[in-house]
ROPA-511215 format. One record per residue (C-alpha): residue number from 0; residue in one letter; x, y, z. Coordinates in steps of 0.001 Angstrom, whole numbers, padded with zeros to 6 digits. Example, Ala and Ser with C-alpha at 12.3 -4.5 7.8 and 13.67 -1.06 7.14 Angstrom:
2
+-----+------+---------+---------+---------+
:  nr : rest :    east :   north :      up :
+-----+------+---------+---------+---------+
:   0 :    A :  012300 : -004500 :  007800 :
:   1 :    S :  013670 : -001060 :  007140 :
+-----+------+---------+---------+---------+
***
This chain:
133
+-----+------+---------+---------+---------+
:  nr : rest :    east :   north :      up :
+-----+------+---------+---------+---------+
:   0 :    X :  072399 :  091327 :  096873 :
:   1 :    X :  074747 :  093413 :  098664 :
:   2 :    X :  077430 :  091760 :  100661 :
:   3 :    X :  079150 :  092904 :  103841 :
:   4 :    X :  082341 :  094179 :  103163 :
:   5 :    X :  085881 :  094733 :  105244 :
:   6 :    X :  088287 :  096248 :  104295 :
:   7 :    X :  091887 :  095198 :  105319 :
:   8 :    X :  095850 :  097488 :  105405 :
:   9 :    X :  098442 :  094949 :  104962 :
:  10 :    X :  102170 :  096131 :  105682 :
:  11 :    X :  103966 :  092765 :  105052 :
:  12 :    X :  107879 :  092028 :  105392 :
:  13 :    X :  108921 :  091140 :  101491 :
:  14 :    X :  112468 :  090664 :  103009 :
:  15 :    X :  114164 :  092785 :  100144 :
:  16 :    X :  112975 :  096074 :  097714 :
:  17 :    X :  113143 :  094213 :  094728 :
:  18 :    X :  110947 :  091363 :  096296 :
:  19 :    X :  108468 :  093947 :  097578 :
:  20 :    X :  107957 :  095098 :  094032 :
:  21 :    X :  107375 :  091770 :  092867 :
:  22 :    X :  104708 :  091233 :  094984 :
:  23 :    X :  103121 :  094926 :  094520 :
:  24 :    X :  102949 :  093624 :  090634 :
:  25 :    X :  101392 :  090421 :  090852 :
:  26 :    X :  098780 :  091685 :  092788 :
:  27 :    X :  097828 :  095027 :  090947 :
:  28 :    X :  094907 :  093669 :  089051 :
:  29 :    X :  093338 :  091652 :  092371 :
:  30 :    X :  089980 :  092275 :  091670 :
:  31 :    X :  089788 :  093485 :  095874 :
:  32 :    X :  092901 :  095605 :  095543 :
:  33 :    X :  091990 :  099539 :  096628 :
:  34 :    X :  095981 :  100256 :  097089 :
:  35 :    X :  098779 :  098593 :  096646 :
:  36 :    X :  102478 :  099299 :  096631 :
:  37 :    X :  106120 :  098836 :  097652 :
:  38 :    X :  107868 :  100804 :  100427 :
:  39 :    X :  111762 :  099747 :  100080 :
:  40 :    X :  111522 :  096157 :  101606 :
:  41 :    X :  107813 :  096567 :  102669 :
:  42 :    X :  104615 :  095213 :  100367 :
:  43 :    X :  101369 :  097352 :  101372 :
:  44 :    X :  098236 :  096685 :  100708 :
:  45 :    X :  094308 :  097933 :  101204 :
:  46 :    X :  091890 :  095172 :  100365 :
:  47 :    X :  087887 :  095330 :  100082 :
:  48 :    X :  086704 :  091627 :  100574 :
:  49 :    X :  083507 :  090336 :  101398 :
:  50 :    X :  082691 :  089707 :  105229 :
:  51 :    X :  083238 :  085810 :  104446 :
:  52 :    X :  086519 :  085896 :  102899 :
:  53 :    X :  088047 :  087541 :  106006 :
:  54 :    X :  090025 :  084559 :  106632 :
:  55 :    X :  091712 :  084953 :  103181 :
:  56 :    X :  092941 :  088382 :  104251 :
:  57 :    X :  094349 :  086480 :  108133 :
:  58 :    X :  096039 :  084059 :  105608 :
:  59 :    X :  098782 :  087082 :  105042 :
:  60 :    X :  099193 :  088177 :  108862 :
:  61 :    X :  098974 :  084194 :  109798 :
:  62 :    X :  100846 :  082937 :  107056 :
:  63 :    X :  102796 :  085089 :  105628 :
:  64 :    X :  105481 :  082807 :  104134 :
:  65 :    X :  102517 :  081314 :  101924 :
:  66 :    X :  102464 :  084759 :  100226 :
:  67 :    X :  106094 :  085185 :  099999 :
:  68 :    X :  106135 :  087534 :  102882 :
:  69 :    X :  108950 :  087436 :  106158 :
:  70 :    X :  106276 :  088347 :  108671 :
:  71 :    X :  102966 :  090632 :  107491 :
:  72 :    X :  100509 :  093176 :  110374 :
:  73 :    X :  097176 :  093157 :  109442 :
:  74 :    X :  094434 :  095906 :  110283 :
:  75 :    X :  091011 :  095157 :  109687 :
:  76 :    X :  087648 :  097067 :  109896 :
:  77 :    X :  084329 :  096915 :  109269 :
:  78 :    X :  084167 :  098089 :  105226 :
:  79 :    X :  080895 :  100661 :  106438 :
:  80 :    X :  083542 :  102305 :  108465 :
:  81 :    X :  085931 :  103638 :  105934 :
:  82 :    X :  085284 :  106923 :  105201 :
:  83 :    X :  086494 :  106988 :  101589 :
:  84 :    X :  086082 :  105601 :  099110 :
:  85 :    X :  082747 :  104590 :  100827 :
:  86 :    X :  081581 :  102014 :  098369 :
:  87 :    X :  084462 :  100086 :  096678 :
:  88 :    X :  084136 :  098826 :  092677 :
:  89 :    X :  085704 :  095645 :  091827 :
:  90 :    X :  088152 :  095904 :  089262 :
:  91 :    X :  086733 :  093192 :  086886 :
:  92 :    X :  088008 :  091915 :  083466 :
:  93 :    X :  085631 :  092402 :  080694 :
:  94 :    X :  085487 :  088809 :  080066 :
:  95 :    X :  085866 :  086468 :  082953 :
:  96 :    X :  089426 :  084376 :  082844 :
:  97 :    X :  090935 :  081193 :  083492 :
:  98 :    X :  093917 :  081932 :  085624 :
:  99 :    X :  093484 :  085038 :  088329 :
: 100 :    X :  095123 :  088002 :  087678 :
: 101 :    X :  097237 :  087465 :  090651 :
: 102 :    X :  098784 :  084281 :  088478 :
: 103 :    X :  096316 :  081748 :  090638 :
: 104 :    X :  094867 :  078852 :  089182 :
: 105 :    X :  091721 :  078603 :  091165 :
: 106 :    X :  090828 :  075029 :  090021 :
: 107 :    X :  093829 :  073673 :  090990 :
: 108 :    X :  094227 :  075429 :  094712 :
: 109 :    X :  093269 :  073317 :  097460 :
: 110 :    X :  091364 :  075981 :  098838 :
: 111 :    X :  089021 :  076587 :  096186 :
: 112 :    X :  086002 :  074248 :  098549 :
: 113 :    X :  086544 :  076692 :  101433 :
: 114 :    X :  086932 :  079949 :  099121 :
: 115 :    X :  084789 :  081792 :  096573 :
: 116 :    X :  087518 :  081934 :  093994 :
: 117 :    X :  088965 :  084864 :  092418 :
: 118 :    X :  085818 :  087545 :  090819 :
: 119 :    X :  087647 :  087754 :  088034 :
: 120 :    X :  087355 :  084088 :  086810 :
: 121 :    X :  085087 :  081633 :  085693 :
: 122 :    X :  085115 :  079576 :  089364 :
: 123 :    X :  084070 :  082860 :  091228 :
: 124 :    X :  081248 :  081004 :  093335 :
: 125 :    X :  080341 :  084178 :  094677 :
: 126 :    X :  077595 :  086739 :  095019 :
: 127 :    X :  077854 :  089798 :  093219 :
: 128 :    X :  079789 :  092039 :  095002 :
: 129 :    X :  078053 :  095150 :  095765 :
: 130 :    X :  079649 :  097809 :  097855 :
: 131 :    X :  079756 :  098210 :  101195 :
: 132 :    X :  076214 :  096918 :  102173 :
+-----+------+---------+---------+---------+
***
């Protein structure tokens, strides 16, 4: 089944370079990551989510300090509206894992009854993502 997609820009304020980085790195194997990156003091990010985890990628413009951002800006669009790439590929482990590549721990976040979980582990609750449908 394909699921609506967005796709979301993040330009969040890490506060310092070397925090920026830090950030850039533990997210570099999120399953919805298209880009990611640090610009001096400034973590960037492009994200391909489904339609219902849109409020996971608000989390980072409305709370930023729960991400270990300053202050984050958030631009959002409908994923069939991206030009390219216009279908997006999760970047999936071979083998599904315990802990998120991001360093989460699904079972334990209290989040995890509102939330799909991470693709990437054995508590994804999700369909199969499938492009930009």
């Amino acid at each position: 089944m394909k699921q609506k997609t967005v796709c979301g820009f993040l330009i969040g304020e890490a506060g310092s370079a070397e925090k920026a980085e830090e950030l850039a790195r533990a997210f570099e194997n999120c399953p919805y990551v298209a880009f990611i990156g640090a610009f001096d003091d400034q973590f960037v990010a492009a994200y391909f989510v489904p339609k219902k985890l849109l409020w996971w990628l608000e989390s980072f413009r409305d709370t930023p300090e729960a991400w270990g951002l300053e202050s984050a800006t958030l631009l959002v669009t409908n994923g069939v509206k991206v030009t390219y790439p216009g279908e997006f590929d999760l970047r999936l482990p071979q083998e599904k894992l315990e802990v998120a590549p991001c360093g989460a721990i699904c079972k334990e976040c209290e989040l995890l009854a509102r939330c799909l979980g991470c693709p990437a582990t054995i508590y994804y609750k999700g369909d199969d993502f499938a492009g930009n449908g």
